[in-house]
C-alpha positions as CSV (number, residue, x, y, z in Angstrom):
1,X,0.0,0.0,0.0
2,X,0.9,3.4,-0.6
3,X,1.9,5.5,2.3
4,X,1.4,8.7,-0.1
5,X,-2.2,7.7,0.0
6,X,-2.7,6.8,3.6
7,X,-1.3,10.3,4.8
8,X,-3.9,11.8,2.6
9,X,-6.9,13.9,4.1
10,X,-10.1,13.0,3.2
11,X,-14.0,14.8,4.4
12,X,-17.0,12.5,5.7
13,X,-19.4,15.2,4.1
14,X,-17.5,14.3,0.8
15,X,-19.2,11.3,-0.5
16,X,-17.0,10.4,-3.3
17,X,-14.1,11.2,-1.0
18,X,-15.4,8.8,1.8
19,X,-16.0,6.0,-0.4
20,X,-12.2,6.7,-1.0
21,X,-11.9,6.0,2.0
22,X,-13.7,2.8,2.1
23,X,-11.7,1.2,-0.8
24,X,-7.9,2.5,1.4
25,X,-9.9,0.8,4.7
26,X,-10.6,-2.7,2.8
27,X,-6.7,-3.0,1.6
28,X,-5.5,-1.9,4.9
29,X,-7.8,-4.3,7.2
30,X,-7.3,-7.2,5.0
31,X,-3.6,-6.7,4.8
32,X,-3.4,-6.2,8.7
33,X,-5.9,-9.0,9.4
34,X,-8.3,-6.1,11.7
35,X,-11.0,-8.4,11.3
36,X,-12.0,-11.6,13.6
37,X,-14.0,-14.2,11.5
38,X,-17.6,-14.9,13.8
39,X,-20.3,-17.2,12.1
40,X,-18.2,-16.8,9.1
41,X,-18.8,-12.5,8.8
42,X,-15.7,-10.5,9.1
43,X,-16.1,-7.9,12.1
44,X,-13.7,-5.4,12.6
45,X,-11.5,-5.0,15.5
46,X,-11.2,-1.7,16.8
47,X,-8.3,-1.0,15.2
48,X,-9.9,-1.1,12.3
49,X,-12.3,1.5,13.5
50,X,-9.5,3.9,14.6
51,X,-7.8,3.7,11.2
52,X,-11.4,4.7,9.6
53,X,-11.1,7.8,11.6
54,X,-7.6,8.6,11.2
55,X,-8.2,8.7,7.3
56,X,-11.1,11.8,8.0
57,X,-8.6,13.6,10.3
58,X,-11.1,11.5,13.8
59,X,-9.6,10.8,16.9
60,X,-11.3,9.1,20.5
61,X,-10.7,10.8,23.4
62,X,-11.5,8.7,27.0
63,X,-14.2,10.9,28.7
64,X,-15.1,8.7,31.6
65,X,-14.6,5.0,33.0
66,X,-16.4,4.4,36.3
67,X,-16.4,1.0,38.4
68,X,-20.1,-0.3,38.7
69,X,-18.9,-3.5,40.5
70,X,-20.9,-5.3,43.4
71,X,-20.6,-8.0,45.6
72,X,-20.7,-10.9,42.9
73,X,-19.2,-8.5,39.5
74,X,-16.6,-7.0,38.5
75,X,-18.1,-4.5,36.1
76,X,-17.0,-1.1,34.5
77,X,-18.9,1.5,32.5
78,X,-17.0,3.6,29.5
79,X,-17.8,6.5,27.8
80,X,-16.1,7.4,24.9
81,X,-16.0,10.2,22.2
82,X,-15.2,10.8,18.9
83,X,-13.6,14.7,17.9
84,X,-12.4,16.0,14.8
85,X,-8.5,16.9,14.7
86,X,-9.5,20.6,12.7
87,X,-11.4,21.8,15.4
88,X,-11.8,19.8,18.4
89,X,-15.5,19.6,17.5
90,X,-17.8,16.0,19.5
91,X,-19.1,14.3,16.2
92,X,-20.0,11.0,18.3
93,X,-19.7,9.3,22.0
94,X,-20.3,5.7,22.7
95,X,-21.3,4.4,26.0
96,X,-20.2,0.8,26.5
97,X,-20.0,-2.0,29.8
98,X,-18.2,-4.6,30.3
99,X,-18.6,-7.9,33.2
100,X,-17.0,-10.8,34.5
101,X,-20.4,-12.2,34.0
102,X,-20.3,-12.6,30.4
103,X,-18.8,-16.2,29.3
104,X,-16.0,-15.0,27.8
105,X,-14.8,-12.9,30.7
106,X,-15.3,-14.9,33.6
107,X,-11.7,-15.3,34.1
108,X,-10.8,-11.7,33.3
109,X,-9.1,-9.5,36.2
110,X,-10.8,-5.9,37.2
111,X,-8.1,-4.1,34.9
112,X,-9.1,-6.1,32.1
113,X,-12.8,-5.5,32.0
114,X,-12.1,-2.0,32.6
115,X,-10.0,-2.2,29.6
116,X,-12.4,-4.1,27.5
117,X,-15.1,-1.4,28.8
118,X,-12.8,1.3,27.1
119,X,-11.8,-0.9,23.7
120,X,-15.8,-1.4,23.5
121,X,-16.9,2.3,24.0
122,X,-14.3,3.6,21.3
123,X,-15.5,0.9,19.0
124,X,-19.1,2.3,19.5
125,X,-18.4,5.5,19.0
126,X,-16.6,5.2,15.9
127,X,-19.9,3.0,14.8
128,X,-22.2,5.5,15.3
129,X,-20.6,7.6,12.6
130,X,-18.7,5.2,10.2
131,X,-21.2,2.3,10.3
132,X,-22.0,2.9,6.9
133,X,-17.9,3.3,5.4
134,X,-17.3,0.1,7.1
135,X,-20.1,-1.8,5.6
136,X,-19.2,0.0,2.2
137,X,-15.7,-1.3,3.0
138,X,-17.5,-5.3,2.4
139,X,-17.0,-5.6,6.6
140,X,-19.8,-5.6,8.9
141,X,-20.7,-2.6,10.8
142,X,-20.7,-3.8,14.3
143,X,-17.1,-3.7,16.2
144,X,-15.8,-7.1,17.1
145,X,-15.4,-6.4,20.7
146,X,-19.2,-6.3,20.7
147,X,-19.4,-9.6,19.5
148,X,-17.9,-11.3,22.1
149,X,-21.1,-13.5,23.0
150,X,-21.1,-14.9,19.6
151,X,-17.6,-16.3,19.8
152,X,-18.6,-19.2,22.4
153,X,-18.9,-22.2,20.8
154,X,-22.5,-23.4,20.2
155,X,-24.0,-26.2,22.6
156,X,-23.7,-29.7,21.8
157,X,-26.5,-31.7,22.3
158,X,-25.7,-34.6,20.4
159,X,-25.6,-36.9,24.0
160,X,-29.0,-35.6,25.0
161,X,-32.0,-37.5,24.6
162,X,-34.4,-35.8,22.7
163,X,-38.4,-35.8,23.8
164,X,-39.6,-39.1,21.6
165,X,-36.9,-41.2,23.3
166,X,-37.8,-39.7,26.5
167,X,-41.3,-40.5,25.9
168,X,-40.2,-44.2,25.6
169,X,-39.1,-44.4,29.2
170,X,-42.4,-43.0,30.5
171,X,-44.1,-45.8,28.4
172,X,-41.9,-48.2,30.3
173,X,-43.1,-47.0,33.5
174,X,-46.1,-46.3,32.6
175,X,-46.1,-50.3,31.9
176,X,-43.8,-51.4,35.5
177,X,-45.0,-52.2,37.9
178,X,-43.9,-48.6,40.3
179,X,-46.3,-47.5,43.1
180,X,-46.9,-44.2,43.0
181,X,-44.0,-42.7,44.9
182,X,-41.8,-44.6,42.8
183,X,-43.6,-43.2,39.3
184,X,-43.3,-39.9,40.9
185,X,-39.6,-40.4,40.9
186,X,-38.7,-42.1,37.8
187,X,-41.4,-39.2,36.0
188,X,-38.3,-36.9,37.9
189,X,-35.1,-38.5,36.6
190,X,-36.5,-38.8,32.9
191,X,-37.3,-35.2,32.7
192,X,-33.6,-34.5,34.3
193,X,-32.1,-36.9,32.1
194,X,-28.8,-35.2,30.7
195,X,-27.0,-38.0,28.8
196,X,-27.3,-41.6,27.3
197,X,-25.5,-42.9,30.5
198,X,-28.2,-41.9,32.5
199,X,-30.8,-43.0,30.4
200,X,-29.4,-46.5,29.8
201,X,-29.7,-46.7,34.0
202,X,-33.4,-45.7,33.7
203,X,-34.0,-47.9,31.0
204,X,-32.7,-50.8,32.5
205,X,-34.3,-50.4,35.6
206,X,-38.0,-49.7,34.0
207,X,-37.1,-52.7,32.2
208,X,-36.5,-55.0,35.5
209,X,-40.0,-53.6,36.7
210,X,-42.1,-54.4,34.1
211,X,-45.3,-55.8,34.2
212,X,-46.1,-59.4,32.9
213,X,-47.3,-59.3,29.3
214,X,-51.2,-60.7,30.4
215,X,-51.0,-57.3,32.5
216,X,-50.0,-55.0,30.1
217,X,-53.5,-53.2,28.3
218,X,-53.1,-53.5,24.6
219,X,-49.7,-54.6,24.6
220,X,-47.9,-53.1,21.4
221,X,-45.7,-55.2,18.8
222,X,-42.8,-54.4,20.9
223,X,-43.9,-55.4,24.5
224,X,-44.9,-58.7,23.0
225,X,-41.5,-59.5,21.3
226,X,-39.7,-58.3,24.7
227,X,-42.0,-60.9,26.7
228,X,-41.2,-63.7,23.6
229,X,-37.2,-62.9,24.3
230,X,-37.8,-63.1,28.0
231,X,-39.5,-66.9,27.5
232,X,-37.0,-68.0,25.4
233,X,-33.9,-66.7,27.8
């Protein structure tokens, strides 16, 4: 890239100039890697942001960072804004939080979230005025830092019965032979039922308590061939 054309100064009220802009911001973030990949869209790190502005003569100045913590969080509040270099002029302010709460931050020391508070309020800022340059830049317009809650990895439910197989254990004890404390209970530890392991024990034990065929009302196809495999063991 150029460094002629990244010292040059451009005008937000300048369309064609800030579409300039745009096309300098694409090369730059790509060749940097400013960008963190979520759900396979590119949002831009902050960095990204900052560069935006420096290109329209914008800079972020720290206006306040105050400690909301209680008991149980470590918490800060950030408020950031957004002045042009000419003049000194306020063209945006973001107000941004940050917890220990969130998933990704459990782990995270006080300074940090303040920090994070901070990275996340300049980000803001910038978005509130160069949301549209960004997007124009093929990026998408929210900062990365305010994606955080996207980055966690998706449950995995794969070892968790679903509702028809859970159904199949209440038919099993719907068909024991459980008084009605015991029903009570094993109604209980299906609903809870978290994994296969679990259900495997519930199965098994339905299974031991299950009434004799001639007791069953309208036996189905498969509480016949369990009782034919039970005569023949």
């Amino acid at each position: 890239m150029s460094t002629e054309i990244v010292k040059q100064s451009f005008d937000l009220a300048a369309p064609q100039q800030a579409m300039q802009v745009a096309e300098i911001l694409q090369r730059f973030v790509k060749e940097k890697k400013l960008t963190a990949n979520i759900k396979g869209k590119e949002y831009p790190l902050v960095e990204a942001w900052c560069f935006a502005g420096s290109q329209l003569g914008l800079y972020p100045i720290l206006i306040d960072c105050v400690d909301i913590s209680s008991e149980k969080e470590i918490k800060y509040r950030a408020i950031v804004e957004i002045r042009k270099l000419s003049d000194d002029k306020i063209v945006s302010r973001g107000v941004a939080v940050c917890s220990n709460q969130e998933a990704s931050k459990r782990a995270f020391d006080g300074y940090a979230i303040c920090s994070m508070a901070q990275t996340r309020a300049e980000g803001k800022a910038f978005r509130m005025l160069l949301s549209w340059i960004m997007k124009a830049a093929g990026f998408e317009a929210t900062p990365a830092e305010e994606m955080d809650f996207a980055k966690q990895p998706e449950p995995d439910f794969s070892d968790v019965p679903d509702e028809g197989e859970r159904q199949l254990l209440r038919q099993l004890a719907y068909d024991s032979d459980l008084n009605a404390e015991e029903m009570e209970q094993a109604m209980t530890a299906i609903d809870l039922c978290s994994n296969y392991k679990t259900y495997e024990k519930i199965q098994n034990r339905l299974e031991v308590r299950a009434k004799p065929i001639d007791q069953i009302p309208n036996p189905n196809q498969k509480d016949i061939s369990k009782h034919l495999k039970k005569s023949v063991q």
